[in-house]
C-alpha positions in Angstrom: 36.4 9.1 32.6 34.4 8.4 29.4 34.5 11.3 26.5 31.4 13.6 26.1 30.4 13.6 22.2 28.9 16.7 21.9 26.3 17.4 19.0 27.8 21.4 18.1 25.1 20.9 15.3 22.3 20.4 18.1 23.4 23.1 20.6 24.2 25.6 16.8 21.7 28.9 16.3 21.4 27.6 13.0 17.5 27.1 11.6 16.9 24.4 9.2 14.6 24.5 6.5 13.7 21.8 4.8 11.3 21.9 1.6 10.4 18.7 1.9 8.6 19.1 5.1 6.4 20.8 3.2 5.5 18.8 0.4 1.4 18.0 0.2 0.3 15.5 0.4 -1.6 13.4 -2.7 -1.3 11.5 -5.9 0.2 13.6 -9.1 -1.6 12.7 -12.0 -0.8 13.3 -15.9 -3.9 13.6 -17.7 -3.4 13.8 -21.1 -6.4 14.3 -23.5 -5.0 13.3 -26.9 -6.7 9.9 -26.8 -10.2 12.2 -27.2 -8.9 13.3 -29.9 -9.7 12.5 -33.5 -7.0 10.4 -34.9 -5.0 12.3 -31.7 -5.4 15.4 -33.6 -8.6 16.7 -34.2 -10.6 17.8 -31.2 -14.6 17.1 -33.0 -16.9 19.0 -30.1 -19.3 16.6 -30.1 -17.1 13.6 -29.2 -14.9 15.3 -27.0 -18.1 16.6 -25.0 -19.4 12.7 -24.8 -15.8 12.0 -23.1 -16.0 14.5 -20.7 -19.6 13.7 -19.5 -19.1 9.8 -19.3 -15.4 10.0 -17.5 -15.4 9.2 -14.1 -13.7 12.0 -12.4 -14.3 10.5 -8.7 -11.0 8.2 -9.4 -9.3 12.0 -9.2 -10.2 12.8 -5.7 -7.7 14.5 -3.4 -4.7 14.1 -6.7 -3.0 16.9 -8.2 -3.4 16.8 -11.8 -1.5 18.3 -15.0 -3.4 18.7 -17.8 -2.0 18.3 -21.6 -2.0 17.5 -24.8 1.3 14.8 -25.7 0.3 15.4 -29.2 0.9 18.3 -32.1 -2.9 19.1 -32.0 -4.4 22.6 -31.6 -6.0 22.4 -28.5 -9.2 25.0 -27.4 -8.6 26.7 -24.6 -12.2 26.0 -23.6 -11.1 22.1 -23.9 -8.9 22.4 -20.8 -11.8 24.9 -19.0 -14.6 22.1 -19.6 -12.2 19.1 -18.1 -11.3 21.5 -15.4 -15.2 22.1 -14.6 -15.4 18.5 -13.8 -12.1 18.0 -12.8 -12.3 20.4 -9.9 -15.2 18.7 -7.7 -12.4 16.4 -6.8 -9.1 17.4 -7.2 -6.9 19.7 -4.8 -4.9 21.4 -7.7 -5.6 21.3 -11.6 -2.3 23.1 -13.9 -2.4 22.9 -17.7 1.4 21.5 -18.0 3.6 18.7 -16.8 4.2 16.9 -13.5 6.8 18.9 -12.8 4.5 22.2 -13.6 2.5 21.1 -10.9 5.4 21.2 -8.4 6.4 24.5 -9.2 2.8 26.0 -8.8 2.1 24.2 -5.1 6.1 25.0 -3.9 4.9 29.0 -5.5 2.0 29.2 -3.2 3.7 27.2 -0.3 6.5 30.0 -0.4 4.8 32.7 -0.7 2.3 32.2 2.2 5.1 31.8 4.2 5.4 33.1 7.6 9.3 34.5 8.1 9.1 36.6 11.7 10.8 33.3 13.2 13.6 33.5 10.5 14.7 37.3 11.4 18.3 37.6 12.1 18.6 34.3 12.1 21.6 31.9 10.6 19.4 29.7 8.3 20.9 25.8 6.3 18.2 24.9 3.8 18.4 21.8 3.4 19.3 20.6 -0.4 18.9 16.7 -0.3 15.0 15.5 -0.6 13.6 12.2 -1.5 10.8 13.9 -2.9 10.5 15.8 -6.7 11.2 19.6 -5.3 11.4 21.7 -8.2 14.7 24.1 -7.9 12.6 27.4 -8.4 11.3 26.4 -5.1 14.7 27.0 -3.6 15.3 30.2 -5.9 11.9 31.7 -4.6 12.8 30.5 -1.3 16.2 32.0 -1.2 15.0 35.6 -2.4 12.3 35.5 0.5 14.7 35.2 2.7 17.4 37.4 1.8 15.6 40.2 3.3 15.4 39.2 6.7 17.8 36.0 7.3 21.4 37.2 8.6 23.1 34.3 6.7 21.7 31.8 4.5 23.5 28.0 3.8 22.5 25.3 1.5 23.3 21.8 1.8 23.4 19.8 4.9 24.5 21.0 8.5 27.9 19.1 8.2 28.7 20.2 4.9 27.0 23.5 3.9 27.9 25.6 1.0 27.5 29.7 2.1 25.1 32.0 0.4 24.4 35.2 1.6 25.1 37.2 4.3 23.3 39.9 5.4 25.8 42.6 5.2 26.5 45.0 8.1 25.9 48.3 8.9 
């Protein structure tokens, strides 16, 4: 009689939750402005204006994008407020910041938006390997949205999960 394998993982009550699952979709650009800069250093209103108006912004459609400055300059905040203007027609997401910056503000919104009446009283693994850049905040935020309403919260991976939190009893 041949042995059963039996997947105890498959047939657990544990919920996974997996970050990357969630990641959306589309091109993360850098868009650094210190080449419209005078000598990389001096925004001049005039030129920086002509830059704006003759970019072609279409190239930006459906990325994220992370505005800065890579150079020492004193930047106007109305700088980053005219690029956005004709930034936004095309982009999903515009952050002043880094490519990681951008991260943290979608995984901030993902998070919060979402829904946890499934996770109630549940035993929950979030899964900690990704192939994809998610920024650790995401799993801090995620962690203290759950706290409230998981029974017992794991990180890792099903076979080898480090323990959390447990909902403590009554």
């Amino acid at each position: 009689m041949p042995l059963e394998i039996i997947n105890r993982v498959a047939n657990s009550k544990l919920v996974t939750i997996d970050l990357e699952e969630f990641y959306p979709a589309g091109e993360r650009i850098s868009f650094d402005i210190k080449d419209w800069l005078f000598e990389e250093h001096i925004l001049k209103e005039k030129d920086f204006r002509t830059y704006v108006k003759e970019h072609n912004w279409s190239k930006y459609k459906d990325s994220f994008v992370a505005l800065h400055c890579s150079s020492d300059a004193i930047v106007p905040s109305w700088a980053y407020l005219l690029i956005t203007v004709n930034l936004s027609k095309y982009t999903n997401r515009i952050v002043i910041g880094n490519l990681e910056q951008i991260e943290i503000v979608l995984f901030t919104e993902i998070i919060n938006k979402l829904d946890l009446s499934f996770f109630k009283d549940r035993l929950i693994l979030v899964k900690g390997c990704s192939k994809k850049p998610i920024p650790e905040t995401a799993y801090v935020q995620l962690i203290e949205k759950l706290m409230p309403v998981a029974s017992s919260i794991m990180y890792g991976e099903a076979c080898s999960n480090v323990p959390l939190y447990k909902k403590p009893k009554l």
